[in-house]
N, C-alpha and C positions, 0 to 999 in steps of 0.2 A: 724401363726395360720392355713395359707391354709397348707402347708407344716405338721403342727401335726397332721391334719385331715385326711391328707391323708397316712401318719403312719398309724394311729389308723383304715384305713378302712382295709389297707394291712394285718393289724396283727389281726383284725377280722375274714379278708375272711381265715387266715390262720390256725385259732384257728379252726373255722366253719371244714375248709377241713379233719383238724387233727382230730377231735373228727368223722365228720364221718367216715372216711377213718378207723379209728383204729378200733372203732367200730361194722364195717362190717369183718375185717377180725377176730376181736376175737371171731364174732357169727358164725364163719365158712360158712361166702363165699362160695358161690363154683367158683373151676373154668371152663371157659366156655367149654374147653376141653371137659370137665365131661359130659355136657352138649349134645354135638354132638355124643361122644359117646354112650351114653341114646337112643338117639334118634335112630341111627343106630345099635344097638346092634344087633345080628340075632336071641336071646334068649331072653326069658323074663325071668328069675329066680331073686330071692331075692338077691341085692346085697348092701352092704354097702353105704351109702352118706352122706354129710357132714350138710342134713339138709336141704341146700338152703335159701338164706334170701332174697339177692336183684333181684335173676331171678324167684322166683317161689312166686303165691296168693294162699292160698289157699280158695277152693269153694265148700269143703263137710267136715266139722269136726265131727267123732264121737268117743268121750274120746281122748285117743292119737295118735289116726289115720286121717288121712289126706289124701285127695285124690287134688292134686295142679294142676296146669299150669302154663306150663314156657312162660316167658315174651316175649324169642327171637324168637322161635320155633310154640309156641299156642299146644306144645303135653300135655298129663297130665301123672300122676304119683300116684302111692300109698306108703306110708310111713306105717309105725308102729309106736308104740312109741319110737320106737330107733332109728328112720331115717331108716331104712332098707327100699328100695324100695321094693314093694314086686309084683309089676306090673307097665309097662307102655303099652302107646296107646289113645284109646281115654276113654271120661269120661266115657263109658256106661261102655266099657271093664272093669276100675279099680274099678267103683262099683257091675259090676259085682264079680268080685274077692274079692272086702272086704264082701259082703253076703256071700259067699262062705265060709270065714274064720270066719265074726257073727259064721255063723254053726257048723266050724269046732272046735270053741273055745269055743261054746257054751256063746257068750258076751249075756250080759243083753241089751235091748234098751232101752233110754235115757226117761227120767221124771222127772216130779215136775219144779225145776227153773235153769236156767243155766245161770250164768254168763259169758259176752262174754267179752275177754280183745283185743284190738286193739294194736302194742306201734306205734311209731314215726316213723317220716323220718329218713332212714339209720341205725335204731334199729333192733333188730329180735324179734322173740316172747320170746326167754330168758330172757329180758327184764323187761316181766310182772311178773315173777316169784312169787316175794316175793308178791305182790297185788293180782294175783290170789288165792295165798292159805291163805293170810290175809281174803280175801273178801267172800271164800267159806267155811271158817272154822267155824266148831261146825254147818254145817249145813248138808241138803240133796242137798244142789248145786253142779249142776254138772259145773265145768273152761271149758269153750271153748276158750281156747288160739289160736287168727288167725296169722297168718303170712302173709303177703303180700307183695309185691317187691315195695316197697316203693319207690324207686328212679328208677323205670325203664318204668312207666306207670303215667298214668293221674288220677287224683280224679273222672274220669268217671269210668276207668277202675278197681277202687280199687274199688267203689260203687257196680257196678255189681259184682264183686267178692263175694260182702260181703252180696248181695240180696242171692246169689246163697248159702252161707253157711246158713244165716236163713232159705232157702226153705227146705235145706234138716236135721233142728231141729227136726223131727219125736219124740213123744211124747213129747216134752217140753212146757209146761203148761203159761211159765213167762219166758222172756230174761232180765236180766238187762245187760247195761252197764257200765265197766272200760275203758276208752281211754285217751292217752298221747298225746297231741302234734298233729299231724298231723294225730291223727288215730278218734282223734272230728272231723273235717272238713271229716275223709270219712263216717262218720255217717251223720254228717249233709247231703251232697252230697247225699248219700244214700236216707234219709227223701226228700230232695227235686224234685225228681224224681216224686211225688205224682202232683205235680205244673204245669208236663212239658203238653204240648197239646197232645202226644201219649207216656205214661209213658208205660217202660219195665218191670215194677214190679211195687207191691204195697204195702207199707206201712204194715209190719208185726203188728197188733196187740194185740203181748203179749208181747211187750213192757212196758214195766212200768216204770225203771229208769235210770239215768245215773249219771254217776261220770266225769265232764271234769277235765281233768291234766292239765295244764300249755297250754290250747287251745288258737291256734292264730285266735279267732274269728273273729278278725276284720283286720286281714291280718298280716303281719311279715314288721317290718321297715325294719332289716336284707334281706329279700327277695328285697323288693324293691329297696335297695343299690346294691346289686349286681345282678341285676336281668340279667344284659347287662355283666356281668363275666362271660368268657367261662368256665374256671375252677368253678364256681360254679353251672352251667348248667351242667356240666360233672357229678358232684361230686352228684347231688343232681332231677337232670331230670326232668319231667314234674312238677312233685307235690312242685319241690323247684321252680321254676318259676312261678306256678298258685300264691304262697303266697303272690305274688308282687300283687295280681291284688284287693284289696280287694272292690273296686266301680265297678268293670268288669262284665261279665258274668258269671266268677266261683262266685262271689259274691252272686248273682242272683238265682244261684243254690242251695244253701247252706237256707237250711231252720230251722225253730229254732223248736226244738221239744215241741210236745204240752203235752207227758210226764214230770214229774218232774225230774229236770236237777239241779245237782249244780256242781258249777266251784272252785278249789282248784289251785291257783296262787300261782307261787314263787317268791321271794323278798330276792334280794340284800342289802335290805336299812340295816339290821339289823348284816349283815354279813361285812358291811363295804369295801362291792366290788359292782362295777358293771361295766356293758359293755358301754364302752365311745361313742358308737356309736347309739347307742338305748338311746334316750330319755325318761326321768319319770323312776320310781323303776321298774328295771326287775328282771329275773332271768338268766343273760347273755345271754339269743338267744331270748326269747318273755317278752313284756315290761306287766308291768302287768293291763293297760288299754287295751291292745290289747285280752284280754281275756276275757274281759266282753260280757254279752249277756243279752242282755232285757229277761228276760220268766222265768230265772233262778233263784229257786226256795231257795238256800244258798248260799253265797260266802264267802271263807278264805282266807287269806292270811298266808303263813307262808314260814319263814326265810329258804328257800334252793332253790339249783339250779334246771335248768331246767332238767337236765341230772338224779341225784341225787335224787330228789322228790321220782323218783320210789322202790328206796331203804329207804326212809324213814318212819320209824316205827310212827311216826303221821300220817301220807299222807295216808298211808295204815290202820288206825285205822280209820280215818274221813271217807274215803272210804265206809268202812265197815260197819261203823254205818248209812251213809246215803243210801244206798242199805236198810238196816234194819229197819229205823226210818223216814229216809225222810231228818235227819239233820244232819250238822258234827257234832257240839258240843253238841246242847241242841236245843231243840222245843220252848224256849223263848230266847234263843240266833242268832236264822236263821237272814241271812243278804241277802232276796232277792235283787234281779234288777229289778227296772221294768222301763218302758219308763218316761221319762221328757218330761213337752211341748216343750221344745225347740228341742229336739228329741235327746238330749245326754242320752245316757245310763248311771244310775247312780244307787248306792245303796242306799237302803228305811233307813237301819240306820247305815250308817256309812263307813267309807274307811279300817278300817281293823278288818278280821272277828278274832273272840275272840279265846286263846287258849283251848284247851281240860282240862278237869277239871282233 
């Protein structure tokens, strides 16, 4: 038995490594080369790049423009919607340059409500794709797809990141959120900043809603198994190490929002798989108790992976409608969370939320 367990951890940590590993270079990686050269160039002209996923956050979105910081360095960069850099140096200088270009293209500046999509650890913003234009369609929302280096920084670092991209929403009236996985926990981080004894930012209030994905609220069993694996400290850096700590200090930080929030969980049970190493119904990397959160306002469950959710045409329908309605399914179908006396987190009617009609 100790001998299959120990199998089963191997062929976890290897599944884990594989899916990020592939992952990162389909979203077009860069490499660091690229990187150093950026940084030393003797010219600043528009040059091609491959986007950046795990070295660069980005900390100013307007439409398809992007103004980043790289992870190794701390230089920033300006992007297009094509990835074309189209300046580096410092933040002032690239927003200097994208007013320049507002001007010269004559862009419209941003209003009304703008959906902000976060994804996951070792994901890119490609990612969010199909949810962003699920979640913005038939409306006047404007997609704020962020990008962040996920695996190269800490849930501090992505927090501030993600203060810095609200600061500079200029005209936008309402933010809701879309986040997957690892990109709840940099909202929550974010929120919890309000708590600390000398907070660095404050609590944006034209926040209204959020959509969590397969959130590991209450930490990652996974994390915790491997948290002492140097290959998965490698593979996965600060923010795959915090998820081990769920009674810790990043715990402590992580505060539940006092906006309306619901959680969309995936589940194995029904697909007739699951990950031998994670206890109760997951969705192979987050178990689907590990997602719960007292405050939240709907909860579903449905049948797909962790990975997969974000391409599914439910996931993104419930999405949509709870952004719109407040609920996935139906307003007499909502399956809040709220606290027990005994202080387990549990839902008010029932363990699994009802399908879409």
């Amino acid at each position: 038995m100790t001998r299959l367990r120990r199998h089963c951890r191997n062929f976890a940590l290897l599944c884990i490594a594989f899916a990020i590993t592939s992952t990162c270079l389909s979203a077009r990686a860069e490499d660091p080369a690229q990187i150093v050269a950026e940084t030393t160039a003797p010219l600043n002209f528009p040059t091609a790049t491959m986007g950046g996923v795990q070295f660069w956050s980005d900390e100013l979105v307007f439409r398809g423009w992007r103004i980043q910081q790289n992870a190794l360095t701390g230089h920033y960069r300006l992007l297009d919607e094509h990835d074309f850099r189209m300046a580096w140096g410092t933040f002032d200088q690239c927003r200097d340059r994208l007013d320049e270009l507002k001007r010269e293209h004559d862009l419209a500046p941003l209003k009304g409500r703008a959906v902000v999509t976060l994804h996951g650890l070792g994901r890119s913003r490609d990612a969010m794709a199909m949810l962003g234009k699920e979640t913005t369609a038939g409306t006047d929302a404007t997609w704020i797809n962020v990008s962040y280096a996920s695996s190269r920084r800490s849930l501090d670092d992505h927090a501030q990141s993600l203060a810095r991209v609200l600061s500079h929403l200029d005209g936008i009236e309402q933010i809701d959120f879309v986040c997957h996985s690892l990109g709840n926990l940099v909202v929550r981080r974010y929120l919890g900043e309000a708590s600390l004894a000398e907070p660095r930012w404050k609590t944006d209030p034209r926040i209204k809603r959020m959509v969590m994905l397969g959130p590991p609220n209450n930490g990652a069993q996974l994390a915790r198994l491997f948290k002492d694996n140097k290959l998965f400290g490698l593979v996965t850096g600060p923010s795959g190490k915090q998820l081990a700590l769920p009674q810790g200090d990043v715990q402590k930080q992580l505060a539940t929002p006092t906006f309306e929030f619901g959680i969309i969980a995936g589940s194995c049970g029904e697909l007739s798989q699951s990950n031998p190493v994670v206890a109760g119904d997951d969705d192979l990397i987050v178990a689907v108790e590990e997602t719960r959160l007292a405050g939240a306002s709907d909860f579903l469950i449905v049948p797909t992976w962790h990975a997969t959710m974000l391409r599914d045409e439910h996931v993104c329908q419930c999405a949509a409608r709870f952004l719109k309605e407040g609920y996935f399914v139906a307003a007499d179908k909502r399956v809040p969370i709220s606290e027990a006396k005994n202080g387990e987190r549990v839902s008010e009617k029932g363990e699994r939320g009802a399908s879409a009609p």
